[in-house]
Every structure is written in structure tokens, then in C-alpha cells.
DSSP file (Angstrom, degrees, kcal/mol; ACC not computed):
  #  RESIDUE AA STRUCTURE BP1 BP2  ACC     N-H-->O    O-->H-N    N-H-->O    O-->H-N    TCO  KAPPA ALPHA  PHI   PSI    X-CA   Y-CA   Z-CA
    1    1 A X              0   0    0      0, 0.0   119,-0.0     0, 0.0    46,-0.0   0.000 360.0 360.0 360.0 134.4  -28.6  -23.5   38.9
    2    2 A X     >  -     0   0    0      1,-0.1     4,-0.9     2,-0.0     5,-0.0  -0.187 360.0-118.2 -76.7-170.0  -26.9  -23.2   42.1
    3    3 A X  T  4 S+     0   0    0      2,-0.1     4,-0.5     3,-0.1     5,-0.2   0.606 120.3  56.4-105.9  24.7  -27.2  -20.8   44.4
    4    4 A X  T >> S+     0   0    0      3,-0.1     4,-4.2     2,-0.1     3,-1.2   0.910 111.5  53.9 -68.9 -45.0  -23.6  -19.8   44.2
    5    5 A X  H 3> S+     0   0    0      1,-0.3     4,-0.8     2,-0.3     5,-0.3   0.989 113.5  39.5 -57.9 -57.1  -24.6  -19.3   40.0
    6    6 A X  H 3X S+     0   0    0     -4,-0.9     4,-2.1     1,-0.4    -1,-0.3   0.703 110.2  56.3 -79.4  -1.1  -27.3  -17.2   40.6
    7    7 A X  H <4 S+     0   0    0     -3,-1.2     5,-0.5    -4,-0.5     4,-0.5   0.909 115.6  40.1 -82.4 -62.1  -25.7  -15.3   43.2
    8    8 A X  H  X S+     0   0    0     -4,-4.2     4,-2.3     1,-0.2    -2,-0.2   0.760 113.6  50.6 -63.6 -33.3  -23.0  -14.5   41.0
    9    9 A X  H  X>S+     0   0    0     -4,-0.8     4,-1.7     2,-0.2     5,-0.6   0.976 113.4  54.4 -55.8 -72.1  -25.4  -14.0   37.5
   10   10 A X  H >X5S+     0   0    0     -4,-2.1     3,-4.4    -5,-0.3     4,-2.7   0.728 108.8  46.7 -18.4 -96.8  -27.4  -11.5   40.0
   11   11 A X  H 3>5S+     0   0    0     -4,-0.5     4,-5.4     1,-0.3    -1,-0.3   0.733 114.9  43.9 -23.9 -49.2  -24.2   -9.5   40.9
   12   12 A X  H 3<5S+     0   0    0     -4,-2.3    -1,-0.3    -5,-0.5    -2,-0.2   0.668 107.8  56.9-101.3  14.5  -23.1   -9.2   37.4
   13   13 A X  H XX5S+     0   0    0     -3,-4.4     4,-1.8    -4,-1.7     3,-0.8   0.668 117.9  39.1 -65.4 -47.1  -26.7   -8.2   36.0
   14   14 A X  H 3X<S+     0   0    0     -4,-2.7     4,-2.0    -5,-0.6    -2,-0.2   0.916 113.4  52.8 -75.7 -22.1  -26.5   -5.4   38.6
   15   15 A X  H 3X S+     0   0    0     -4,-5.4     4,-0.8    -5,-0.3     6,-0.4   0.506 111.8  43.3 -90.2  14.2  -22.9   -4.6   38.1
   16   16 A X  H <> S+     0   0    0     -3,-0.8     4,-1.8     2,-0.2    -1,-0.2   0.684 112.9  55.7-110.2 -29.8  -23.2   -4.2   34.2
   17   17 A X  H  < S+     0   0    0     -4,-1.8     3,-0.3     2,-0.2    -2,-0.2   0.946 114.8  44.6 -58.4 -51.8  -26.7   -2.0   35.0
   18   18 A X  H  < S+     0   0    0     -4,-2.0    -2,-0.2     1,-0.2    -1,-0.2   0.876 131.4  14.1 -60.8 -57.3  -24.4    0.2   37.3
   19   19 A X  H  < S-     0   0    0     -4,-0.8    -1,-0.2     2,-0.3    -2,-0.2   0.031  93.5-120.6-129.6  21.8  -21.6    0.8   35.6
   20   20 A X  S  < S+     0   0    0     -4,-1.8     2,-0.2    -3,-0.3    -4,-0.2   0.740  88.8  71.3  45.0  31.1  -22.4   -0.3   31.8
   21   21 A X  S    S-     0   0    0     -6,-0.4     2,-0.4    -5,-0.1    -2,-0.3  -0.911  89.1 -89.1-167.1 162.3  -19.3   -3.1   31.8
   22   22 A X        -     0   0    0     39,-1.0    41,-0.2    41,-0.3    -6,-0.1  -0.704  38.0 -99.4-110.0 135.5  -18.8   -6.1   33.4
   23   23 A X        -     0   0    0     -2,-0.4    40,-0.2   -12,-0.1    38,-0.1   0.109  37.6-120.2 -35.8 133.0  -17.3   -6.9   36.9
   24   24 A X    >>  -     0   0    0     37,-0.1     4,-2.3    36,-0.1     3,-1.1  -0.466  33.7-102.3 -55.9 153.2  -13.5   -8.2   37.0
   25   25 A X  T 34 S+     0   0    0      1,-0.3     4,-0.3     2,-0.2    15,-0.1   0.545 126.9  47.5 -52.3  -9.9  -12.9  -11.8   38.5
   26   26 A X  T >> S+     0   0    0      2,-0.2     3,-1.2     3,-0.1     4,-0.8   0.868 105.0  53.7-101.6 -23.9  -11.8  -10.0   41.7
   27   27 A X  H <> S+     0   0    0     -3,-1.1     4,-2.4     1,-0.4     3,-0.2   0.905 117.8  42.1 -80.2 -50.4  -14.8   -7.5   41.9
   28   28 A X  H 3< S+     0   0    0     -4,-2.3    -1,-0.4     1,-0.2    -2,-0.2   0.423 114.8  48.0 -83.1  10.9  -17.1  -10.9   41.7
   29   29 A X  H <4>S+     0   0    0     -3,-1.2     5,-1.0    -4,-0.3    -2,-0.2   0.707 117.4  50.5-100.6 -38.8  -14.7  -13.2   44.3
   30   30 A X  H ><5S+     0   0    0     -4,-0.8     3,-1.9     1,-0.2    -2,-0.2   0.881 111.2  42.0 164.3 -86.0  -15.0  -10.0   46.4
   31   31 A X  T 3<5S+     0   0    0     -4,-2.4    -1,-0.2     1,-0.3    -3,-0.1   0.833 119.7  39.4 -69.9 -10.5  -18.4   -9.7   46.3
   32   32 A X  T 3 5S-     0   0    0     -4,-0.1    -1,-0.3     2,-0.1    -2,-0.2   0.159 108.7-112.3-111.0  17.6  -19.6  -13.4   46.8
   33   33 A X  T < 5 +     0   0    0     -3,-1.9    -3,-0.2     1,-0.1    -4,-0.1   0.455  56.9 165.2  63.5   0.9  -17.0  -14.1   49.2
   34   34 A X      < -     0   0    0     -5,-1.0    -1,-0.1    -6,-0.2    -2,-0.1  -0.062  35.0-137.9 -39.9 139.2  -14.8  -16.6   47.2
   35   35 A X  S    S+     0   0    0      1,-0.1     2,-0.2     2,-0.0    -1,-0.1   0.891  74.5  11.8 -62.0 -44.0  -11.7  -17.6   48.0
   36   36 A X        -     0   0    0      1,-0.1     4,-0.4    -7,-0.1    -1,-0.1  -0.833  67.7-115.3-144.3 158.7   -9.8  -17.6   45.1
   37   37 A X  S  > S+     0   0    0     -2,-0.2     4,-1.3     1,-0.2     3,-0.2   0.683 112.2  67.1 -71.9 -18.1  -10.2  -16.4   41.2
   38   38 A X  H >> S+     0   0    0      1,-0.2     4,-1.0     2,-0.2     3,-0.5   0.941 103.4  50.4 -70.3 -36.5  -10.1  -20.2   39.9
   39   39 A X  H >> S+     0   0    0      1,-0.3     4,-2.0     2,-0.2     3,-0.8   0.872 103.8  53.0 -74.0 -22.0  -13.6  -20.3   41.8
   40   40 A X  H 34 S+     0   0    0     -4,-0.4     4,-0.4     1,-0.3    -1,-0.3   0.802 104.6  61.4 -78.2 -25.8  -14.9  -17.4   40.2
   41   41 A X  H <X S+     0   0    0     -4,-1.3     4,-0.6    -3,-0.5    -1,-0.3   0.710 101.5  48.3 -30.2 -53.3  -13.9  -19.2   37.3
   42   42 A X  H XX S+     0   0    0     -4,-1.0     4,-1.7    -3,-0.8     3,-0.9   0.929 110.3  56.1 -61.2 -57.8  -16.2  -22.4   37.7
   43   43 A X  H 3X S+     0   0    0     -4,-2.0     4,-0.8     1,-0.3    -1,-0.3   0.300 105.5  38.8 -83.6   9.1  -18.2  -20.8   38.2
   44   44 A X  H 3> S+     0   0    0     -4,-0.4     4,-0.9    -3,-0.2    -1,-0.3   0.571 112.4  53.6 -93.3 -29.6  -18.4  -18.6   35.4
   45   45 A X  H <X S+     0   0    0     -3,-0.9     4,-2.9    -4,-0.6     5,-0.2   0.789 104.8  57.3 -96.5 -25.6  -17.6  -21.1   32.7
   46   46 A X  H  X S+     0   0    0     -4,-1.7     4,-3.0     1,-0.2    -3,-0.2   0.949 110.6  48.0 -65.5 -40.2  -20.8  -23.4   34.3
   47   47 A X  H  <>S+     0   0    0     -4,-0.8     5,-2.7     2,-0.2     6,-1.3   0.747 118.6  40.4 -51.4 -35.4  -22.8  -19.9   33.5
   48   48 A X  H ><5S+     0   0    0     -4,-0.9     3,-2.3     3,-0.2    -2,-0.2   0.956 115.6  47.9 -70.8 -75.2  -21.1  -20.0   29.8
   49   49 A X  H 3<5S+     0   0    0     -4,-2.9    -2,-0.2     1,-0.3    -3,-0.1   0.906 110.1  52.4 -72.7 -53.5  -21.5  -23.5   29.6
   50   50 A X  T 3<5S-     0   0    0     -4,-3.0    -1,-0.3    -5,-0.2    -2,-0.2   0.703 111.8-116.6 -48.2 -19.9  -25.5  -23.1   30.8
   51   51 A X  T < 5S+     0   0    0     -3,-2.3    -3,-0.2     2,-0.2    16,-0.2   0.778  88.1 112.4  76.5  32.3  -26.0  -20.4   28.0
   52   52 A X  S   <S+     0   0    0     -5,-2.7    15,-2.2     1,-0.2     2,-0.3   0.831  75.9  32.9 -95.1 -36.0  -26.8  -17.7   30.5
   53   53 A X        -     0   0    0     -6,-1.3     2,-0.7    13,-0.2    -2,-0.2  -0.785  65.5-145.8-117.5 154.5  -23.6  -15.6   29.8
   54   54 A X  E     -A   64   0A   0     10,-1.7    10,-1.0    -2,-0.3     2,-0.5  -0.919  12.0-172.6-116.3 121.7  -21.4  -14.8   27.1
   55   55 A X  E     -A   63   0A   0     -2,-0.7     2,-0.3     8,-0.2     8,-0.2  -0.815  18.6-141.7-123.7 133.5  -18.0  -14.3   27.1
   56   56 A X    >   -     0   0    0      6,-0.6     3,-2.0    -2,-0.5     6,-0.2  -0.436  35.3-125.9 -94.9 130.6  -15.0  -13.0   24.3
   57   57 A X  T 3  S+     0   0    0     -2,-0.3    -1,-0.1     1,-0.3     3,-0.0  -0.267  90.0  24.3 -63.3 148.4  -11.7  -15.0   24.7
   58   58 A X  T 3  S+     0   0    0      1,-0.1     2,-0.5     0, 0.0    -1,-0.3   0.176 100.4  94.3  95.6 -31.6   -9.0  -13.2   25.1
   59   59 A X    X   -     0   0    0     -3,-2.0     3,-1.0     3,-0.0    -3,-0.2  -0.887  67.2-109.4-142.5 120.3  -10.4   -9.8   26.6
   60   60 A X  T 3  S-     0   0    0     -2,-0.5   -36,-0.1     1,-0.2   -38,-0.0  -0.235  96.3  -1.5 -52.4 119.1  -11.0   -8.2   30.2
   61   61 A X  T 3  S+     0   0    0     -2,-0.1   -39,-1.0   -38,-0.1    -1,-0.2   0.707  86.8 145.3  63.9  46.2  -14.7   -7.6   31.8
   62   62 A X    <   +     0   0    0     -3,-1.0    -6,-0.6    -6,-0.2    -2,-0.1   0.408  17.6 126.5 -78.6  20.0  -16.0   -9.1   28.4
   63   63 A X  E     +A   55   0A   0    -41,-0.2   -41,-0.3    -8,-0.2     2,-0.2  -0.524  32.3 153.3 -90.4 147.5  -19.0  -11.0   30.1
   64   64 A X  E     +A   54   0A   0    -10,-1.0   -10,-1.7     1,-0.1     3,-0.1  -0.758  40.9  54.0-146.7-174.1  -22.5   -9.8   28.1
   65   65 A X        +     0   0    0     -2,-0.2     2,-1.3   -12,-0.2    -1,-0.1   0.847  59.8 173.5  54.9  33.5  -25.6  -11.4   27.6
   66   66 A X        +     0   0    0    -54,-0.1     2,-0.3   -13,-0.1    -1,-0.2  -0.561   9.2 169.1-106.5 117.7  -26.7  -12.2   31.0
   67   67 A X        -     0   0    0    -15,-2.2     2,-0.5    -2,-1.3   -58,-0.1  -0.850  26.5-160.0-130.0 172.8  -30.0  -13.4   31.0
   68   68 A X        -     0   0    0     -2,-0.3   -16,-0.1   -59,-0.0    -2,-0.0  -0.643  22.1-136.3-143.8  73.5  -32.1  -15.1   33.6
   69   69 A X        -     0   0    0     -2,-0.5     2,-1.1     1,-0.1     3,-0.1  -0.013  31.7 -99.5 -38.5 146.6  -35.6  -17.5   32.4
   70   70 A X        -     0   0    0      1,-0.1    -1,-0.1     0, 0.0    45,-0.0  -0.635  26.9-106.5 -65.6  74.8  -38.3  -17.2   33.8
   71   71 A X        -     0   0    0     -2,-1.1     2,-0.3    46,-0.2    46,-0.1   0.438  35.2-151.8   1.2 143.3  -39.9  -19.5   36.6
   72   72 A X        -     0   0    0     43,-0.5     2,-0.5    44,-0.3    -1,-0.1  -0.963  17.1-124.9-121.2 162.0  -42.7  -21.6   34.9
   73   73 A X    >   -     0   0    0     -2,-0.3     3,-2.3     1,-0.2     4,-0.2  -0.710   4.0-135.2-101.4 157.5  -45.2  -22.5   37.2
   74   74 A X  G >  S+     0   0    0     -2,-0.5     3,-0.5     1,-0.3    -1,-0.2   0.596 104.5  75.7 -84.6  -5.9  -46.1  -26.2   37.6
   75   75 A X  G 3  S+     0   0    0      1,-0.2    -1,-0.3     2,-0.1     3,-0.1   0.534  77.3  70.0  -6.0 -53.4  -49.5  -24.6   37.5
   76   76 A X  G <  S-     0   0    0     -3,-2.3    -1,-0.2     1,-0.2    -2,-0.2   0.766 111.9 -96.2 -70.9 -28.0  -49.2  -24.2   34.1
   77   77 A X    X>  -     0   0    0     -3,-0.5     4,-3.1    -4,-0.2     3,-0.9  -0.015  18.8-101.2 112.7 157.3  -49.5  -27.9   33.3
   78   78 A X  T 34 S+     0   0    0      1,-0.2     5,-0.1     2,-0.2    -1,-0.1   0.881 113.3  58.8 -64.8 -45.6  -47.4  -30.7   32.6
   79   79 A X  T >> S+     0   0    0      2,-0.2     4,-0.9     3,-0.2     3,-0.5   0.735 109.3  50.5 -43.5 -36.9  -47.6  -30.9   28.7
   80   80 A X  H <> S+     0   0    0     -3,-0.9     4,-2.2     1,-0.3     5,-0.3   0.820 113.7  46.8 -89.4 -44.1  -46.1  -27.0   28.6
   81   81 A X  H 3< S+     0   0    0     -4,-3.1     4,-0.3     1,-0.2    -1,-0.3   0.547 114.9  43.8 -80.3  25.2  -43.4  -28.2   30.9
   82   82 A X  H <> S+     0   0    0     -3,-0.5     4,-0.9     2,-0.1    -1,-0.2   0.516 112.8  47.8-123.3 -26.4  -42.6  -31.1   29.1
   83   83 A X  H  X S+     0   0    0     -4,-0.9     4,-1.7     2,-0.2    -2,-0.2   0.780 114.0  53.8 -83.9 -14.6  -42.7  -29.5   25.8
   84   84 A X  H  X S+     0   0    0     -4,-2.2     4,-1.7     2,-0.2     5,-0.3   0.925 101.9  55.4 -70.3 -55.4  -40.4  -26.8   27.5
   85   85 A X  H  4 S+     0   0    0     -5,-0.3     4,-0.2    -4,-0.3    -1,-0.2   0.752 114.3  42.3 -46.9 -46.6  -37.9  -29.3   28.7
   86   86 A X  H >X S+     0   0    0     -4,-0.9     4,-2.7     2,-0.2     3,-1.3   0.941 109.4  55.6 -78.6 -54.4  -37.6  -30.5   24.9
   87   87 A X  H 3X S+     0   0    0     -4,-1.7     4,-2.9     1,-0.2    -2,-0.2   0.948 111.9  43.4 -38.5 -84.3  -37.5  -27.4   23.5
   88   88 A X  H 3< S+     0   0    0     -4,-1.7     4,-0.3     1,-0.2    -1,-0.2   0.559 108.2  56.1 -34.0 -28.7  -34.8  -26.6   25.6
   89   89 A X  H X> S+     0   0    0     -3,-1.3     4,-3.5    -5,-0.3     3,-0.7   0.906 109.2  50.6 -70.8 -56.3  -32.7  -30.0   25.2
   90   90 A X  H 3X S+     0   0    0     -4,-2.7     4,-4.3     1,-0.3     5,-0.3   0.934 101.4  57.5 -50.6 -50.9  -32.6  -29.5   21.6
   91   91 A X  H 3< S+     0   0    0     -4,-2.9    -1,-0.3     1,-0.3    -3,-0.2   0.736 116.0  39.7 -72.1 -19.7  -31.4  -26.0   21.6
   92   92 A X  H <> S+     0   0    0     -3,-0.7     4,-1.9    -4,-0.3    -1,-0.3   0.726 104.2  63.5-102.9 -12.6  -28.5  -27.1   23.5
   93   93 A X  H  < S+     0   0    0     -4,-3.5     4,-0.2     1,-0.2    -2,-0.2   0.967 115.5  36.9 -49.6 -56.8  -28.1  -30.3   21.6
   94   94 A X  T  < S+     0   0    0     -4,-4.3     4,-0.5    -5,-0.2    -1,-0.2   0.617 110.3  61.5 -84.9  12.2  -27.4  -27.8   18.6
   95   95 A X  T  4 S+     0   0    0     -5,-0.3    -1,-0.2     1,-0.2     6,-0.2   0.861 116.9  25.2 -80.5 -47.8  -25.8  -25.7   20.6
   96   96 A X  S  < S+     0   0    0     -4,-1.9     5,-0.2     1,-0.2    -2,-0.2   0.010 118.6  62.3-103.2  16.2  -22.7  -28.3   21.8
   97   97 A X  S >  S+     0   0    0     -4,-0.2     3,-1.1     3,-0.1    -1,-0.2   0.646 107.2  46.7 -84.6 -33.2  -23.4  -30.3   18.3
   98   98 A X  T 3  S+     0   0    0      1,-0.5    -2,-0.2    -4,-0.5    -4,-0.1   0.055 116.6  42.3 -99.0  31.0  -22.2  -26.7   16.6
   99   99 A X  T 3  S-     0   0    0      2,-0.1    -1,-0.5    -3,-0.1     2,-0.3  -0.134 123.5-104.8-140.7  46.7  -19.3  -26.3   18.8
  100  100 A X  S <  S+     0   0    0     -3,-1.1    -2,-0.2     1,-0.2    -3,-0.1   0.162  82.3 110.1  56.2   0.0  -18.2  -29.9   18.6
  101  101 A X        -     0   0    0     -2,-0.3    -1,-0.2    -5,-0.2    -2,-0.1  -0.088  63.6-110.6 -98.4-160.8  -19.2  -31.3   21.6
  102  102 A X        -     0   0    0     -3,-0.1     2,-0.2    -8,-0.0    -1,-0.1  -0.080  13.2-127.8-118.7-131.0  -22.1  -33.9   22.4
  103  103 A X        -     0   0    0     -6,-0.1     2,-0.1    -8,-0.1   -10,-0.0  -0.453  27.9-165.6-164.3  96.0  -25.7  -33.7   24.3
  104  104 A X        -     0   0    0     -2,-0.2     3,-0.3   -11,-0.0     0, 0.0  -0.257  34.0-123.0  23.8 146.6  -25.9  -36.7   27.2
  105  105 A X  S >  S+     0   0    0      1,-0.2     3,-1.1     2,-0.2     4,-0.3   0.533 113.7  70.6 -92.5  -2.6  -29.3  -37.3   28.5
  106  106 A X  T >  S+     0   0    0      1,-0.3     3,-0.8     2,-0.2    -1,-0.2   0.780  85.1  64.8 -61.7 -36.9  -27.3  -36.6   31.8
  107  107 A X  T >> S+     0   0    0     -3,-0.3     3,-1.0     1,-0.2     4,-0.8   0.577  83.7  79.8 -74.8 -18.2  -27.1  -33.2   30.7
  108  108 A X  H <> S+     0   0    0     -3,-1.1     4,-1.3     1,-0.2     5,-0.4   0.698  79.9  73.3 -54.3 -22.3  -31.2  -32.9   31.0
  109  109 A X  H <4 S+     0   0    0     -3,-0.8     4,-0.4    -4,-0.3    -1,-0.2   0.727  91.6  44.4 -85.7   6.7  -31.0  -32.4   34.5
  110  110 A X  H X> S+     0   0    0     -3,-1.0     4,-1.3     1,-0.2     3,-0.8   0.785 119.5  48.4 -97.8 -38.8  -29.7  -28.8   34.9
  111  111 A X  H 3< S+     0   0    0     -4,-0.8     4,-0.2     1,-0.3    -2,-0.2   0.526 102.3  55.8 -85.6  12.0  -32.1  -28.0   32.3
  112  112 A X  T 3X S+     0   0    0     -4,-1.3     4,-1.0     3,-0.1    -1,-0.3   0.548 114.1  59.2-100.5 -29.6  -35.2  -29.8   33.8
  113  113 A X  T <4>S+     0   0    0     -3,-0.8     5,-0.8    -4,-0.4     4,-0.4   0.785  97.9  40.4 -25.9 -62.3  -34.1  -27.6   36.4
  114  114 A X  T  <5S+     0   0    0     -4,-1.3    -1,-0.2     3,-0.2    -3,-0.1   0.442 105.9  71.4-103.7 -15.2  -34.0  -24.5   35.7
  115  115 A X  T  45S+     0   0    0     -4,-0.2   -43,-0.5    -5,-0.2    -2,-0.2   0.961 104.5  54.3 -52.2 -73.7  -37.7  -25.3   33.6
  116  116 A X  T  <5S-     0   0    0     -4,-1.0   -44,-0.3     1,-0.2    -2,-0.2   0.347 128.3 -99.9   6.6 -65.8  -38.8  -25.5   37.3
  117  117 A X  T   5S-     0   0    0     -4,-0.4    -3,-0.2   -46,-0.1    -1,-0.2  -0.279  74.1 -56.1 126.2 -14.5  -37.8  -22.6   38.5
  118  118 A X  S   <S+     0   0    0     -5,-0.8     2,-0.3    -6,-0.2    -4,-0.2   0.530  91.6 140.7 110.1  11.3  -34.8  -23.7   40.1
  119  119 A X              0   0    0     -6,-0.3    -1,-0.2     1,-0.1    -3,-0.1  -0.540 360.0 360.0-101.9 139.1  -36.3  -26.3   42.3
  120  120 A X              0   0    0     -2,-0.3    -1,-0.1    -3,-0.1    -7,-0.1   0.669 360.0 360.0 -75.1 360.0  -34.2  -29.4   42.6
């Protein structure tokens, strides 16, 4: 995750805790400094696309579901972060199998990521 994502996932954890609905694309461009709503965009569908956020087509401040794993610590051992890493491939291998798309082993690196903690 970048830290443009997680700046923006922050903001709209705090702004659906505050006001029980979720920030318009100008309220987040606004508050992360963005130029333009296409950015707020990217970055919203990479959150979508990561499985952090949800959103319903079609309908204004629908974003739900915003959740944020937990650091594991490298501490923990290598066997748990390696079975975490799989765990985690698969569930979005059947995530993108059940929406039609495909799973690239290219696609392990955001999520070998974010096992991490966030450390590139």
C-alpha cells in the first residue's frame, strides 16, 4: 500500500466514524491535497481492487467496509508469514477468479506487502 492509499483509507475510516457515511470524491481530494477527482479515483479503485474497501455502482458516498490488517511482525517467524502470504494469494485468486479476472504471480507483491506491515 502506498502512502497516498493509506492516507486516503485513514481519512475515510475517520470520516465514516464522524459522520456515519462516507466522504465525497471532493471531501477526500480536499483533504489529501489532490489535484483532481480522477486521482481520487485511482486511487480508490486500487483500495477496491486491494479488497480494503467496498463500493456500490451507481450510488453517491457508497464506500463501506474499510478495513485495515494488521502488521505481522517478522518476529513472529517466517513459516507464519509465509503461510500468511498463501493464505492471502489464494483468497484473491478466488476473489478475481469469481469476478472473471485472473491471479499473476506479479500480483503477490502488493500482498507480500502489506503481510509485512507495509514495508517495501
Amino acid at each position: 500500500m502506498t502512502p497516498k492509499q493509506r492516507q486516503c483509507l485513514d481519512f475515510i475510516g475517520a470520516y465514516i466514524a464522524e459522520h456515519g457515511f462516507s466522504p465525497s470524491y471532493d471531501e477526500i481530494k480536499d483533504a489529501l491535497g489532490i489535484v483532481s477527482k480522477s486521482g481520487v479515483n485511482r486511487i480508490v479503485v486500487e483500495l477496491q481492487a486491494q479488497g480494503r474497501i467496498r463500493r456500490r455502482p451507481g450510488y453517491a458516498r457508497s464506500i463501506e467496509g474499510v478495513t485495515a490488517p494488521a502488521p505481522v511482525s517478522l518476529a513472529s517467524g517466517r513459516a507464519d508469514i509465509a503461510d500468511r502470504i498463501i493464505a492471502c494469494a489464494r483468497h484473491e485468486a478466488q476473489k478475481r477468479k469469481a469476478a472473471g479476472g485472473q491471479f499473476a504471480w506479479a500480483d503477490l507483491r502488493p500482498i507480500i506487502i502489506d503481510v509485512l506491515g507495509g514495508r517495501p
